[in-house]
C-alpha positions in Angstrom: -197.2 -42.7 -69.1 -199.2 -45.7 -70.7 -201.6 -47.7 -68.5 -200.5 -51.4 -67.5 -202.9 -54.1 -67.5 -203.1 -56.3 -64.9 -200.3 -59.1 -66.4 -197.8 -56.3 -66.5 -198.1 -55.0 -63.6 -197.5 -58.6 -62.3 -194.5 -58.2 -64.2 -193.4 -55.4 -62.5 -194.2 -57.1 -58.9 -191.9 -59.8 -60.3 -188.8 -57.0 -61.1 -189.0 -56.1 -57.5 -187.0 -58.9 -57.0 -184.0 -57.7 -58.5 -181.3 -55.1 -57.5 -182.3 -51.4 -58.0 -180.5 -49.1 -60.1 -178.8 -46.7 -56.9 -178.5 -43.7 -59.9 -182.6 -44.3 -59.7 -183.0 -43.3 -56.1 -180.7 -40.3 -56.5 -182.1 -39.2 -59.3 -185.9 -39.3 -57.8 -184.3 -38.0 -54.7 -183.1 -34.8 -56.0 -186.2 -34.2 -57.6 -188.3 -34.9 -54.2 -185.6 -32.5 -52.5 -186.6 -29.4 -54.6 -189.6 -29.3 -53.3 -188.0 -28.7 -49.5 -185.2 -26.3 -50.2 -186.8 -22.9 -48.1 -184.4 -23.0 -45.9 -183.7 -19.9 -44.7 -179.7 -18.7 -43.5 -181.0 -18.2 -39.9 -182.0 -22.2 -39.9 -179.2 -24.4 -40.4 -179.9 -28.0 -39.3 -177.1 -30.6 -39.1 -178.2 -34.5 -39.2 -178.0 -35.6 -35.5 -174.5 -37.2 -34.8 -176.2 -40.7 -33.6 -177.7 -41.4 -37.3 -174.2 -42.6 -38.5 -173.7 -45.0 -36.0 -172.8 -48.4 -37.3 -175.7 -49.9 -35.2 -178.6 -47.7 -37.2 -176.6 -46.2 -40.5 -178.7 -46.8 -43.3 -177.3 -46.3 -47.1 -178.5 -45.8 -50.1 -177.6 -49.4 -50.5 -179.6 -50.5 -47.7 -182.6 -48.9 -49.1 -182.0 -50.1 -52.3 -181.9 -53.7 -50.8 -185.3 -53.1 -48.4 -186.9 -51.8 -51.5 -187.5 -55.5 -52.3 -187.6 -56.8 -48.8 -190.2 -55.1 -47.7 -192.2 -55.1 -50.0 -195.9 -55.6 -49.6 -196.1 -55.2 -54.0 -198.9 -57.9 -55.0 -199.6 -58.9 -51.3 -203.5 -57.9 -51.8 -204.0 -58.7 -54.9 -202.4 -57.3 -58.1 -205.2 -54.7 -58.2 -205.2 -53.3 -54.8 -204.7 -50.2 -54.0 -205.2 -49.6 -50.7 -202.0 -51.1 -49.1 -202.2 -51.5 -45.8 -205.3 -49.6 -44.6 -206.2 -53.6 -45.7 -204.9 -54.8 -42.3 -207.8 -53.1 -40.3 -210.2 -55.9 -40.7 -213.7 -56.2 -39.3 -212.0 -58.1 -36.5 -209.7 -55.5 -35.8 -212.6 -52.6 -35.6 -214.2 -55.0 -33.1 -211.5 -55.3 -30.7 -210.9 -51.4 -31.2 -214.6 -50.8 -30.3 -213.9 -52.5 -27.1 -211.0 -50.1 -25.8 -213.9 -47.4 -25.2 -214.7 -47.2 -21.3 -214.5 -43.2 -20.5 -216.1 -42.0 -23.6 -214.0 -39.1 -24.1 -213.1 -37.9 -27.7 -210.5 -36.1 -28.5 -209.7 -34.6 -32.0 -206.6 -35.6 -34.1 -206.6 -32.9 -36.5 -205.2 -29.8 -37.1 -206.5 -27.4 -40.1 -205.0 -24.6 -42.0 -204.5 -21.0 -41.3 -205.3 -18.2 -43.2 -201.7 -16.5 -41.3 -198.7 -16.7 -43.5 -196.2 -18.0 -41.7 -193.0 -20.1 -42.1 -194.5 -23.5 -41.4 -197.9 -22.9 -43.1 -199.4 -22.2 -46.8 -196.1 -23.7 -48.1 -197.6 -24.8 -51.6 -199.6 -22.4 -51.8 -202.0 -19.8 -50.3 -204.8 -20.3 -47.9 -207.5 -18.5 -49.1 -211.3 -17.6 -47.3 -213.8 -15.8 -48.7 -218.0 -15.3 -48.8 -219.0 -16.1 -51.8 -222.5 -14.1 -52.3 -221.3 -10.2 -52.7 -223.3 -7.5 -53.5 -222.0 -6.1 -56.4 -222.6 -2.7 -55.2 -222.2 -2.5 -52.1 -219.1 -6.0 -51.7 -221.2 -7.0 -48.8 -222.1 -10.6 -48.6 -226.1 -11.3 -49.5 -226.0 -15.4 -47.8 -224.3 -17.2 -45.9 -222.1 -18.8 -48.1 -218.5 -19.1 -48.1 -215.6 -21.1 -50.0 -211.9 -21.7 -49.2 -209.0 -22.4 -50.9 -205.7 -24.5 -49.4 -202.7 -26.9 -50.0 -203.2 -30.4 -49.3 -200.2 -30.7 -48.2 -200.1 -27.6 -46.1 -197.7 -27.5 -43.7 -200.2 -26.7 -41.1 -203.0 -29.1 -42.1 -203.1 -32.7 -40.4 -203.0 -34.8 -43.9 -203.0 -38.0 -45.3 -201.0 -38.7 -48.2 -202.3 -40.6 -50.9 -199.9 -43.8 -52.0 -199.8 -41.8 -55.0 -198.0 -39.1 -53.9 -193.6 -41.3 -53.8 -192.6 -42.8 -56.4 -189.5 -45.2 -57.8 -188.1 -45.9 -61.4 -187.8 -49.0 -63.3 -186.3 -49.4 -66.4 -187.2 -45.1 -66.8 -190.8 -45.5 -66.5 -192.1 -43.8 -62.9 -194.2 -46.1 -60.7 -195.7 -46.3 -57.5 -197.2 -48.9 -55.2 -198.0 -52.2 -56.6 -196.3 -51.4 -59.9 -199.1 -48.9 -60.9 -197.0 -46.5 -63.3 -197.7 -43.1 -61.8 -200.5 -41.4 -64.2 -200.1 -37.7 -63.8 -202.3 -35.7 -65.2 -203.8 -32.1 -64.7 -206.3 -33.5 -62.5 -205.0 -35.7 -60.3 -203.5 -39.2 -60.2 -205.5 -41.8 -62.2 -204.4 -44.9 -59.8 -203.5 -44.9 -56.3 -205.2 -41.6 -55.9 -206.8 -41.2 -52.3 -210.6 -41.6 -53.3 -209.1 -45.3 -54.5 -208.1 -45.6 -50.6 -211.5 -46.0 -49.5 -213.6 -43.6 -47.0 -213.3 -44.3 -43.5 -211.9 -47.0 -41.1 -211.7 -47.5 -37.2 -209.3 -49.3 -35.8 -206.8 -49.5 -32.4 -204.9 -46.8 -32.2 -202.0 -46.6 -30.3 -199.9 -43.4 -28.9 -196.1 -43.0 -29.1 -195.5 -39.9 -26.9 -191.7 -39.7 -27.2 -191.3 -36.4 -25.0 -193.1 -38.3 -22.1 -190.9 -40.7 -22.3 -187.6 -39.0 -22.0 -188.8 -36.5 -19.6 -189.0 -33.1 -21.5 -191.5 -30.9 -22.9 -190.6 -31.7 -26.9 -187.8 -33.6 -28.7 -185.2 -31.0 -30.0 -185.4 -30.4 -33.9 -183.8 -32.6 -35.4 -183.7 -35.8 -33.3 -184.0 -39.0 -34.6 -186.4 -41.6 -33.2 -185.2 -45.7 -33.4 -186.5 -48.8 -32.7 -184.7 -49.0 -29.5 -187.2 -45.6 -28.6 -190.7 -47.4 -29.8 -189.7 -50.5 -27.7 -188.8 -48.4 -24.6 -192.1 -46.8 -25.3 -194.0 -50.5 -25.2 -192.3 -51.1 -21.9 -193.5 -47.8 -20.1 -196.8 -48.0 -21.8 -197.4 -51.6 -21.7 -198.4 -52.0 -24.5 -197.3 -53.5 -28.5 -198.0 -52.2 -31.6 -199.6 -54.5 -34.2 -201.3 -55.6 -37.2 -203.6 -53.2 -38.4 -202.9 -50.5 -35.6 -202.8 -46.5 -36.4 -199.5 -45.8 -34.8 -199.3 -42.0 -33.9 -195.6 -40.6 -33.0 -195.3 -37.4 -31.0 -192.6 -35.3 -30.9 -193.9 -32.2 -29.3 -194.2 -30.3 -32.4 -197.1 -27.6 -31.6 -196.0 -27.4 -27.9 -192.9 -26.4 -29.1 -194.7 -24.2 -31.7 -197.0 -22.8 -29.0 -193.6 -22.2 -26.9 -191.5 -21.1 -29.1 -193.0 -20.3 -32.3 -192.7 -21.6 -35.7 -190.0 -22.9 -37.7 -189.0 -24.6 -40.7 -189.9 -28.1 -39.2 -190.2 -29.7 -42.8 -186.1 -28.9 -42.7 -185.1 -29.8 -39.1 -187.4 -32.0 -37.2 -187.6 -34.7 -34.8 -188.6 -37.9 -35.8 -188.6 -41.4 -37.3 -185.2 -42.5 -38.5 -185.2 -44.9 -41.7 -183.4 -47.4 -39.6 -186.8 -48.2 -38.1 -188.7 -49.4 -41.6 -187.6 -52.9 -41.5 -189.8 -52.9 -37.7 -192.8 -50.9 -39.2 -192.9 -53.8 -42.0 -192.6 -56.1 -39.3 -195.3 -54.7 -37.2 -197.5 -54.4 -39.9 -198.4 -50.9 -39.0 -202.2 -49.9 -41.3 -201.6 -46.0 -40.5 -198.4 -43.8 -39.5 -199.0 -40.5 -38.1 -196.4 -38.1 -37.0 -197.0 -34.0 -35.7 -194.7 -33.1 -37.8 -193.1 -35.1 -41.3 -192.8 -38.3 -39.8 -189.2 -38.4 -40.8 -186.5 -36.7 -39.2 -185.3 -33.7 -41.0 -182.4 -33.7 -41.7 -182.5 -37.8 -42.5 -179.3 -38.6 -41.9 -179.1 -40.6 -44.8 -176.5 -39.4 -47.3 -178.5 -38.8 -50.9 -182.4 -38.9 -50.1 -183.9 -36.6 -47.2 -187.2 -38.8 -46.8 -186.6 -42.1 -46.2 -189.6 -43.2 -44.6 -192.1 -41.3 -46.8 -190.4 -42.9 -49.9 -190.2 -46.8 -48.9 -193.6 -46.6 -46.7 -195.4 -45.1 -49.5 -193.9 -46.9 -52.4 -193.1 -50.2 -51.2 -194.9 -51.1 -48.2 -198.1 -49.2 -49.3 -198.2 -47.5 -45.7 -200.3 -44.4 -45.7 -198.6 -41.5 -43.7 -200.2 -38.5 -42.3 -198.3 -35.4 -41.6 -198.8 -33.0 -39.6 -201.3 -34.5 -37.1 -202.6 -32.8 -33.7 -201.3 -35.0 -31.2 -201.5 -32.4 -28.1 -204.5 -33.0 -26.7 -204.4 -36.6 -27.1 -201.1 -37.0 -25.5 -203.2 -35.0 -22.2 -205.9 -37.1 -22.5 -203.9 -40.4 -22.5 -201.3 -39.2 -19.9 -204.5 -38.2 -17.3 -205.9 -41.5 -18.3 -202.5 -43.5 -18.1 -203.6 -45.6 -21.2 -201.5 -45.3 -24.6 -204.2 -47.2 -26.6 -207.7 -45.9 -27.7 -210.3 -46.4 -30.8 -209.7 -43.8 -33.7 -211.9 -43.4 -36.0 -210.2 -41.5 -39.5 -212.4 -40.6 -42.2 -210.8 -39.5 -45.9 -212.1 -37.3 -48.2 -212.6 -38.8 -51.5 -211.2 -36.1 -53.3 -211.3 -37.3 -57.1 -207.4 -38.0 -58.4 -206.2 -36.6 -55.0 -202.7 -36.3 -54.0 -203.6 -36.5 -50.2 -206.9 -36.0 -47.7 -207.0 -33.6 -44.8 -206.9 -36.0 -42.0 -210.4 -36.0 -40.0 -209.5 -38.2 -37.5 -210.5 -38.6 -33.7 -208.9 -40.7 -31.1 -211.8 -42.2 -28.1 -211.2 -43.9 -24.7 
């Protein structure tokens, strides 16, 4: 695709004022849902019954409709390409500096395994080696080593880069802020997560939905509303805000650590799409979920990830899947405080699709 200058890519701001072509988000849908079709006989998953009630339904029309409502397109600037990770200002690091008392750091990442499993090296293999042999003997001379993974891993705690959804208009692919989405054999040339800057701190602020309701995990496939988040500010007293890193647990690895793995990318608990008009709202800087951050199945007829593709695309919200929530959910429960400094670091990989997530959470 041709590059846009800055005055057309204005233009395109402009044209997300007007009524999306519905054949559009089908058609990008289908292409998105190749990419999640594993699903084996023995793992069936049915959209939870509550996702078609009148009160939270969400169409394809409605998210044709928020496409242009909540829109953060030209926001920052016409040149911006950071999104939202813009709403952790200096002001916002300083009040999340203040929320450390105990000193205790907890990690929020979880890497890749080299075991082949049904929830990990999903795009491809995970690979370690030492990288100084002996040629005669295959023994390794130094200590040097080299690995090779997915960034998008199923097992790896990632952040995607605003690069990574996209829309159509007028048959030309594009991505946040009108960028047209560049592909090219090495990466994304705008949007790309070395464009996202390197490392922010910022309040960070616990959703632990199992906590909440009482059990160890939240049953695949359960959806998560905005009628669950507020609960979750009641118990917790607290309310999410401008330029917070809002991290939703579901219970994913204690259930994995239970139970064993599953196809979690195909039937998972959490975040309906009913609840993007309140992360726009909120003005949420970072969403992490332990496992896809949408609920799997959606629940939305025609299009399977919701939240990734309006979050991504038109609100500029970076997502991270996949993050290690387990011990901070100990640490916060011990603590009985919901709210912490985190500190999240991305890897500037050049024309990168996402970042492993290095990320820790301190009280």
């Amino acid at each position: 695709m041709k590059k846009t200058n800055r005055m057309e890519r204005a233009m395109l701001i402009k044209k997300m004022n007007v009524p999306k072509n519905l054949n559009a988000i089908r058609k990008l849908t289908l292409g998105a849902a190749a990419l999640f079709t594993l699903v084996s006989v023995a793992q069936d998953f049915q959209a939870h019954p509550s996702t078609q009630d009148p009160d939270v339904r969400v169409t394809l029309e409605t998210l044709a409709r928020w496409e242009n409502e909540l829109s953060n397109w030209g926001r920052w600037g016409n040149d911006d390409q950071r999104g939202t990770l813009n709403l952790i200002t200096p002001e916002k690091t300083r009040q999340a500096a203040a929320l450390v008392k105990e000193g205790i750091t907890v990690t929020l990442q979880h890497f890749v395994t080299l075991d082949k499993t049904i929830d990990s090296q999903t795009f491809g293999p995970t690979e370690h080696r030492m990288s100084r042999l002996d040629p005669e003997t295959g023994l390794p001379t130094f200590a040097l080593d080299e690995i090779r993974f997915s960034l998008h891993d199923g097992m790896l705690s990632h952040l995607d880069a605003l690069c990574h959804y996209r829309t159509e208009i007028d048959g030309e692919y594009v991505i946040f802020n009108g960028y047209p989405q560049n592909l090219t054999a090495t990466g994304c040339e705008d949007l790309a997560v070395d464009r996202m800057g390197t490392s922010y701190v910022t309040r960070g602020v616990l959703v632990d939905m199992p906590l909440l309701k009482g059990v160890d995990w939240l049953e695949p496939s359960t959806p998560i509303y905005v009628s669950d988040l507020e609960a979750w500010e009641e118990f917790a007293g607290v309310r999410i805000g401008s330029g917070d890193a809002l991290f939703i647990r579901t219970g994913r690895w204690t259930q994995r650590d239970t139970e064993g793995p599953w196809r979690y990318g195909q039937g998972g608990a959490g975040l309906h799409a009913s609840v993007l008009p309140w992360l726009r709202e909120r003005d949420v800087a970072i969403l992490v979920s332990d496992a896809v951050n949408d609920v799997q199945p959606s629940g939305v007829d025609g299009i399977n990830r919701p939240i990734h593709q309006l979050t991504q695309v038109n609100i500029g919200l970076p997502i991270v899947d996949n993050g290690y929530l387990k011990d901070v959910a100990a640490t916060a429960r011990r603590l009985q405080r919901w709210e912490f400094m985190t500190s999240v670091q991305i890897n500037p990989v050049p024309g990168g699709t996402a970042s492993p997530f290095n990320a820790n959470a301190t009280f």
